[in-house]
Steps between C-alpha positions, in 0.01 A plus 500: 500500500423171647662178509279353165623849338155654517515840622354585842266741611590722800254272717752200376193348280656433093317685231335720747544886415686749718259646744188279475271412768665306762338127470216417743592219781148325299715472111811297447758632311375352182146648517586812562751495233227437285278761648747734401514426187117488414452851685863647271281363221183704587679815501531737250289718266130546630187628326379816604188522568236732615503439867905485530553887380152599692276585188126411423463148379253450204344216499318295230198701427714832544751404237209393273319823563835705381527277212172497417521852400756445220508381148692154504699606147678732671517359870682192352735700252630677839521205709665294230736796402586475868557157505741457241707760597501326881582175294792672294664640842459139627678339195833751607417401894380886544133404606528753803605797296194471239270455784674839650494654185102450465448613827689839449233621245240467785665762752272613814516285792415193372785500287736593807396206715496233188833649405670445926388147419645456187824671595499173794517259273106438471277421160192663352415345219637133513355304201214292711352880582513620145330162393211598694508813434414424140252305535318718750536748220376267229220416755394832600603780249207632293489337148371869389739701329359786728779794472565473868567868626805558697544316802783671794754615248437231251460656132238495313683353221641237653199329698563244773536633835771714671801320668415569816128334447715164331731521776218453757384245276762297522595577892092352579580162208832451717295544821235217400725285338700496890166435677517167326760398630481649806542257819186334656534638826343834379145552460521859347792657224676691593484321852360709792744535793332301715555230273866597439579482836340133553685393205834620665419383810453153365793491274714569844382157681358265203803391388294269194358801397831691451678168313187434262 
């Protein structure tokens, strides 16, 4: 602990966690305290998306073409059904075990690599996805009350789609709702490796780039 009574990182700088970066020559202390701090901030649960298990992304006009195949009655009975139950687990803090829970009645492959994600702390279905999900589905669905056949698994019954076709769904929404935010450097999502590899050759030596 230091002489104000702060405690002291193992690099001697206060507030600064055990085994973080050791500061560049280019920060003072107090920047890259706060650099610290932003970046511990940005941590945490990510979406998964498409491209970060390795699975087709569907984009726009595929997830209307799926959805356009479907009567909207019960499309948005099953999505909503879905949601509340994600919003019940989320009311006792248990978000990660609904999503988990969903994803077990998929099975196959899919279900494997969505489920190593989850089991890491990721999220599937946060609410901004399910949002758009719904109105893609309000959007989209057939307004035809067309006795949809069965569709991979999905009974007959029951309409919708299967989990594993909502589950790629929501893996592409995630994926186009990332590309929005996605830094300017890159002129394709997800970015090529050429562009990767000018990006991380110009976060090592432009030191504005790497504070902004």
């Amino acid at each position: 602990m230091g002489a104000d009574g702060r405690e002291q990182s193992a690099g001697g700088i206060p507030n600064v966690p055990p085994g973080a970066a050791k500061r560049p020559p280019w920060m003072t202390e107090d920047q890259y305290e706060a650099f610290i701090k932003n970046f511990a901030m940005d941590l945490g649960a990510q979406c998964i998306t498409a491209w970060s298990i390795g699975v087709e992304h569907l984009d726009e006009d595929q997830r209307r073409e799926v959805l356009s195949g479907v009567a909207i009655r019960p499309m948005l009975r099953q999505v909503c059904v879905l949601y509340a139950s994600l919003d019940a687990a989320a009311q006792r803090a248990r978000e990660g075990e609904g999503e988990r829970s969903f994803v077990q009645s998929a099975d196959g492959e899919l279900a494997q690599k969505v489920g190593t994600s989850l089991r890491a702390g990721n999220r599937l279905m946060p609410p901004p996805a399910m949002n758009q999900l719904l109105r893609e589905v309000i959007e989209w669905c057939s307004d035809a009350d067309n006795g949809s056949t069965e569709r991979d698994g999905c009974p007959d019954d029951q309409g919708g789609v299967s989990s594993a076709d909502l589950i790629r769904l929501v893996l592409s929404i995630n994926g186009d709702q990332e590309r929005e935010y996605a830094p300017e450097y890159f002129d394709t999502w997800p970015p090529a490796t050429e562009e990767l590899a000018k990006y991380n050759e110009a976060m090592s030596v432009d030191y504005e780039m790497v504070l902004r």
